[in-house]
C-alpha positions in Angstrom: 0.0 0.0 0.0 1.2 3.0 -0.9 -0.6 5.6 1.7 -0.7 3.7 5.3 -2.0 6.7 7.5 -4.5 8.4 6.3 -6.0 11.7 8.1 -9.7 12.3 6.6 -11.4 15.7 6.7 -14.5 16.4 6.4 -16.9 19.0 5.7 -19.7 20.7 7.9 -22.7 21.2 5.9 -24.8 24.4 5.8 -27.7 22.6 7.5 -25.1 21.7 10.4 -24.2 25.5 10.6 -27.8 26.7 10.1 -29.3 23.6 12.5 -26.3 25.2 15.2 -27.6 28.4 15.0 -31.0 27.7 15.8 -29.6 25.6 19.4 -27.5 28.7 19.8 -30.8 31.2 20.4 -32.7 28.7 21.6 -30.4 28.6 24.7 -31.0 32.0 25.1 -34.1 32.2 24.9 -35.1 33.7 21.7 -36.8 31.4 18.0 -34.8 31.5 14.9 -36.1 29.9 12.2 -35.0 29.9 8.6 -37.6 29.4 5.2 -38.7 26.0 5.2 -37.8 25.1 1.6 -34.6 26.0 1.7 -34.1 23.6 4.9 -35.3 20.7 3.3 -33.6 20.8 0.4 -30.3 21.2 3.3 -31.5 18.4 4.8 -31.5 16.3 1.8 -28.0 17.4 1.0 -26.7 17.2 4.5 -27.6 13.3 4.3 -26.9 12.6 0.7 -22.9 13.8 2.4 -23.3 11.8 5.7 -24.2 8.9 3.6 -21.3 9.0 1.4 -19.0 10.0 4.1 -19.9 6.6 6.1 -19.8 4.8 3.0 -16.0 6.0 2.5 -15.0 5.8 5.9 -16.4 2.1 6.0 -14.0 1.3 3.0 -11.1 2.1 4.5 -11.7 0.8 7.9 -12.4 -2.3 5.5 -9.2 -1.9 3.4 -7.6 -2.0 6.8 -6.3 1.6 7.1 -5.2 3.4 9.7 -7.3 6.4 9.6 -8.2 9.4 11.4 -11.2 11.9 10.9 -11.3 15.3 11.9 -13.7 17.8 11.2 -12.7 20.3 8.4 -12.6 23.2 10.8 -11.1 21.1 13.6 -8.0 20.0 11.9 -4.6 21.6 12.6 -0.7 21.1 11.1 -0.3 18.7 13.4 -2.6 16.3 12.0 -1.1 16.1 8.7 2.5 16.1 10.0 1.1 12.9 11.4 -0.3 11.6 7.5 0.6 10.2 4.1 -2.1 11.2 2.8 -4.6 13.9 3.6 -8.8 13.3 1.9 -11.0 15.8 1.9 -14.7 15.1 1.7 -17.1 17.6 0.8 -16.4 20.0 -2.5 -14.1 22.4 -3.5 -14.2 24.1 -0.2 -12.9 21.6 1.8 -10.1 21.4 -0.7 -8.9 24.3 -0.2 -9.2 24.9 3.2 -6.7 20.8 3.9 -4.5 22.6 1.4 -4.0 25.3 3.7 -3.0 22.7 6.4 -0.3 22.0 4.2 2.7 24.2 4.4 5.4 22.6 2.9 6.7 20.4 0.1 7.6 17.4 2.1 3.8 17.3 3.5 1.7 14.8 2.2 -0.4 14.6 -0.9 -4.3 16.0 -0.8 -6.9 14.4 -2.5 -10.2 15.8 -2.6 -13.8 13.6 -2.9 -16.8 15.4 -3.9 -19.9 14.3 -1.7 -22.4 15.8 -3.5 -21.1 17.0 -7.1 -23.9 18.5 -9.3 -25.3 16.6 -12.1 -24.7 17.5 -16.2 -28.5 17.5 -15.6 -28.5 20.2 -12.8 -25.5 22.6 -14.5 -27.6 22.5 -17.2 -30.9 23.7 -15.5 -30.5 25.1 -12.4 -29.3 28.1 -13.0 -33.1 29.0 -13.3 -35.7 27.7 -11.4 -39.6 28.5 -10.3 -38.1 28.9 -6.8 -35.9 32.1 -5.1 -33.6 29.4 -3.8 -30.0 28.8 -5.3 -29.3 25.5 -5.1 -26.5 24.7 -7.0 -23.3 22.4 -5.8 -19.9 22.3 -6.4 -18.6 21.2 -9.3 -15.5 19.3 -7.5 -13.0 20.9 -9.9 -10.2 20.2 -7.5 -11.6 17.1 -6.4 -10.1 13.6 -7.8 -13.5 11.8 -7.6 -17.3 11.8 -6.8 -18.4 9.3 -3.9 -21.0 8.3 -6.5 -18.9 7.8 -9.3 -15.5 6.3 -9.9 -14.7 6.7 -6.1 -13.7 3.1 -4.8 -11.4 2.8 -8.1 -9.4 5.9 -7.8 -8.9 5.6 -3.6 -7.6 2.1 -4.9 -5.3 3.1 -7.3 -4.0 6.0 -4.7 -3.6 3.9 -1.9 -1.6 1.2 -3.8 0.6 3.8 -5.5 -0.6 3.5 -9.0 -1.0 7.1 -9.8 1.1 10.2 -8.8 -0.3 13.3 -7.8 -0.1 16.5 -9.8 2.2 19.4 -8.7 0.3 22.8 -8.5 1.7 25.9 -8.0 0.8 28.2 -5.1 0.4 31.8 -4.4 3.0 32.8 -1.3 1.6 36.1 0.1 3.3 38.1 2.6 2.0 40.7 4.4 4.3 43.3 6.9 6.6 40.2 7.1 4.1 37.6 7.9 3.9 34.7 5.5 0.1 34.0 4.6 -0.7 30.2 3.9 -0.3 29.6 0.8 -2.8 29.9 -1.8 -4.3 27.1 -4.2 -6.6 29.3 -6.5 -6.4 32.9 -6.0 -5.8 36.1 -3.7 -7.7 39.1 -3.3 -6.7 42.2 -1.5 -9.6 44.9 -1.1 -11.1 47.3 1.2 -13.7 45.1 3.7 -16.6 47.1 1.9 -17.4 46.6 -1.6 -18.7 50.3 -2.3 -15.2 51.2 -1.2 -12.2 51.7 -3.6 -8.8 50.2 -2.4 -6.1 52.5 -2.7 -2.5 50.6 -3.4 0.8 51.0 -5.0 2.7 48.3 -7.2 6.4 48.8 -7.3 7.3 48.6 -10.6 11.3 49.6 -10.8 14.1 51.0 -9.5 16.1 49.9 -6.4 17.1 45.6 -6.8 14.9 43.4 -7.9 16.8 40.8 -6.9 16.7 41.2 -3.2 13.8 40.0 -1.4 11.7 42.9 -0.2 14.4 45.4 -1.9 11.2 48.0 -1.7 11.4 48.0 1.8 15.4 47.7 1.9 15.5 50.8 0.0 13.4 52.8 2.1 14.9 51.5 4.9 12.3 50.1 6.9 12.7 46.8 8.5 9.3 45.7 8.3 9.9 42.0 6.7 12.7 39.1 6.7 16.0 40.0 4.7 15.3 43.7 4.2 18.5 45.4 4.4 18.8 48.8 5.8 19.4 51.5 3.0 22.8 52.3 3.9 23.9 48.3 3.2 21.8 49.1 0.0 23.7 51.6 -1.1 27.4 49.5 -0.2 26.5 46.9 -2.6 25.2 49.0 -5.3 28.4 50.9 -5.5 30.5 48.0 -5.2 32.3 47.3 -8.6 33.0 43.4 -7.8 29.4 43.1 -6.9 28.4 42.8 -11.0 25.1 41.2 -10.1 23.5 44.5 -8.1 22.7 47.2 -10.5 22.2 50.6 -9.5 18.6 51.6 -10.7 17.8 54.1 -8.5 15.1 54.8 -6.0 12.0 52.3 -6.5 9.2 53.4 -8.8 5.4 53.2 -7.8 2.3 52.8 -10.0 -0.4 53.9 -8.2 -3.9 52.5 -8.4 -7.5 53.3 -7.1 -9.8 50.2 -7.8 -12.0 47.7 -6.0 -9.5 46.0 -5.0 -6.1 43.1 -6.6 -7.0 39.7 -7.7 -3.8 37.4 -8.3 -4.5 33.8 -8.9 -2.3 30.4 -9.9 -2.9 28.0 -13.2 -5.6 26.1 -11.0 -7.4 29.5 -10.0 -7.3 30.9 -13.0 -10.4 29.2 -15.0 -12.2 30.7 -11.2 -13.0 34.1 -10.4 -10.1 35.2 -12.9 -12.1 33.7 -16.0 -15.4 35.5 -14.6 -13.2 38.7 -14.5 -12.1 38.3 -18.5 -8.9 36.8 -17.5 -6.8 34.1 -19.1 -7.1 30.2 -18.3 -3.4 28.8 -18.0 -2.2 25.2 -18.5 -2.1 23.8 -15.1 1.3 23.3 -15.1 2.5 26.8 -15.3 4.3 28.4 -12.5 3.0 32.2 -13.6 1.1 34.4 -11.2 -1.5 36.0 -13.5 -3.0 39.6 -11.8 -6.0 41.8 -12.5 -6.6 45.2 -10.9 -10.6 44.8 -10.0 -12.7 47.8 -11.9 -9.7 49.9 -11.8 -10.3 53.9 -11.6 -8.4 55.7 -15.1 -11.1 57.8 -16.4 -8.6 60.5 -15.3 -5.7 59.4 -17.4 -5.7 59.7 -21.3 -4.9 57.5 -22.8 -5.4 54.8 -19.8 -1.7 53.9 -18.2 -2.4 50.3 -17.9 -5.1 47.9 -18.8 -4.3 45.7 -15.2 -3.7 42.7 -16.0 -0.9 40.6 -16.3 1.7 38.2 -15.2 4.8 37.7 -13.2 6.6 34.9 -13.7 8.2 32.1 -11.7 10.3 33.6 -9.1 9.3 37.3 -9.3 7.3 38.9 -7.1 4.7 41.5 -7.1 5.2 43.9 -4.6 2.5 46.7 -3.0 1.8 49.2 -0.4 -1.5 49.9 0.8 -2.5 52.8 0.7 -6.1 52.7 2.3 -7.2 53.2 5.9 -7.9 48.9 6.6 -7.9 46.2 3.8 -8.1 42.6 4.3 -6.5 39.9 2.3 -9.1 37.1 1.3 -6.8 33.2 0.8 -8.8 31.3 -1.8 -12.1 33.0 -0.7 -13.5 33.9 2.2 -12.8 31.1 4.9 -9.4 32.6 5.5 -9.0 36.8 5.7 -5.8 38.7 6.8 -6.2 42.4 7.7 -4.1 44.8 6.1 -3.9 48.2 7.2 -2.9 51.5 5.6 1.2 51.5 5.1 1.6 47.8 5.1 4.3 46.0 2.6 2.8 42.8 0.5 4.3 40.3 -1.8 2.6 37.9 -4.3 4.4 35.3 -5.9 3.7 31.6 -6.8 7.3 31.0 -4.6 5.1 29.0 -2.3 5.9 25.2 -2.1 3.4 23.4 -4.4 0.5 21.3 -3.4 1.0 17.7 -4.9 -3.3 17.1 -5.8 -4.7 13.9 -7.0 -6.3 15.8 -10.2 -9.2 13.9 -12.5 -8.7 13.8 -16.2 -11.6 16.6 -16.5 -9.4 19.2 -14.3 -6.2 18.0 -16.2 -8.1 18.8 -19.9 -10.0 21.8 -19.1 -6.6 23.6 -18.1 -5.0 22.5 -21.1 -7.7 22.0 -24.2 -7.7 25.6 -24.1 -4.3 26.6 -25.1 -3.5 26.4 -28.9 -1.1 24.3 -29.0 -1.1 20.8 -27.3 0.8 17.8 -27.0 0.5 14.4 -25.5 4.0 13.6 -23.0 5.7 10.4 -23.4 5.7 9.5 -19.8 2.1 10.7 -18.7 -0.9 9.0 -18.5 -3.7 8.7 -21.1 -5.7 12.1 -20.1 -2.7 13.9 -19.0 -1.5 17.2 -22.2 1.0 19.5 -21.5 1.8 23.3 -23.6 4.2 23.0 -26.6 
């Protein structure tokens, strides 16, 4: 076997939260109660997951693995430290959050199930409905496998070591000199209200790009690891053995008044990216692609930039905020970091990738859309890669 201790997460369903919420202020005395329709069709989604939780947990106990199952929102590092392998059981979400749980590249591989994927049938039609209710379900893109699907196959090809996991880049974000966990999909920095514009500037020359935080270092402020005072800046830029540090001046701002910085990973970028007129990548690039959110330039003819782009592997985009409070949103809005007015950040997909069991369909729809394809010699039957 190739995977011996297994830590399984699972997901809390909205009917659990809503269900808690109700014991919450009934315990003090006061009658919440939510629209009945809506609860049933929770209900029937809460135990369509239970069902296929038990039915997966059963398996492996069966297969004789050690396991241990932990409440998404329970789990901590140390539970993975203490795993080969790390299955997540609910959607999408749940996804990302285990990813988060897993800091570096010796940590084990994720692989997500879907519990409840929508149908062909309901992406086709439930957009629209004679109800007010949403109900659409995840799609499982990062998810390996749907319980009712090709589940027991692919958990048996995993656990015997028949299949490797995909390495995905990740999005290491850094704010006043405090590394973020790492991002799967996508980060967005903007002001906590959405009628508010998020004021930021993106350094975009001058002082050493090849320093880490050389913004900082050149101001001299000592607000993150391996900024060097200005003085030491200065030292090396004038030293004429030191052929590698190029004197470029003070650092060069562009300034930008928007609702707020989306930068996202190949994995995030058919996401909220796509919605936003961005470009899908191959999900084997290592680029950071970037969009400025309804950015502000009916004040400049013609406009300076159109805001979007891409660093590539190893650079870094660097900001200062320039609004009163921000917050910084990790793969949506389960994990936030404040920001406030004067702090440094870094983007960059310099994180330690995730290695993610990926299904064919997430492996094709990254890469069917670039124009030129070919099949590698030592993947597997579904796997392209870019020209």
């Amino acid at each position: 076997m190739g995977y011996r201790r297994v830590l399984v997460l699972i997901k809390q369903t909205a009917f659990e939260a809503y269900t808690a919420q109700q014991r919450i202020a009934a315990a003090a005395g006061h009658t919440l109660s939510y629209e009945a329709v809506r609860m049933n069709r929770l209900r029937e989604r809460h135990d369509t997951h239970m069902m296929q939780v038990d039915r997966i947990t059963e398996w492996l106990t069966a297969r004789g693995v050690d396991m241990t199952s932990v409440m998404r929102d329970d789990a901590t590092q140390d539970h993975v430290r203490e795993a080969d392998l790390v299955l997540a059981l609910g959607g999408d979400g749940t996804t990302l959050i285990a990813s988060h749980l897993i800091r570096d590249r010796a940590g084990p591989p994720l692989l997500g199930v879907n519990t409840d994927r929508a149908s062909i049938n309901d992406l086709a039609t439930l957009y629209r409905s004679s109800e007010p209710v949403d109900m659409r379900r995840s799609t499982g893109h990062l998810c390996a496998t749907t319980a009712s699907g090709d589940m027991t196959k692919v958990l048996t090809e995993v656990l015997n070591g028949d299949v490797a996991p995909t390495e995905l880049a990740r999005i290491r974000c850094v704010v006043a000199g405090e590394e973020l966990a790492p991002a799967l999909n996508d980060v967005l920095i903007a002001h906590p209200s959405p009628g508010a514009v998020s004021r930021y500037s993106v350094h975009v020359g001058g002082a050493v790009p090849k320093y880490t935080d050389e913004y900082a270092a050149a101001e001299g402020r000592l607000n993150a690891p391996l900024a060097m005072p200005k003085s030491d800046l200065e030292k090396l830029q004038n030293d004429p053995t030191r052929t590698d540090v190029k004197k470029l001046g003070p650092p060069l701002w562009f300034h930008v008044r928007s609702s707020g910085l989306r930068a996202c990973t190949a994995s995030g970028s058919t996401a909220a990216m796509r919605s936003a007129g961005g470009e899908p990548m191959h999900y084997l690039s290592r680029r950071m692609q970037f969009m400025d959110r309804e950015p502000i330039y009916h004040d400049h003819a013609p406009p300076p930039s159109d805001g979007h782009g891409f660093y590539e592997e190893g650079k870094e985009m660097c900001l200062r905020w320039n609004s009163r409070v921000g917050t910084v949103y990790l793969d949506g809005a389960h994990v936030m970091h404040a920001v406030k007015m004067g702090d440094r950040v870094t983007l960059s997909t310099n994180a330690p990738p995730l290695r993610l069991f990926t299904s064919a369909w997430f492996r094709r729809n990254h890469a069917d859309r670039w124009p030129t394809l070919r099949k590698p010699d030592s993947a597997g039957e579904d796997d392209w890669i870019i020209e």
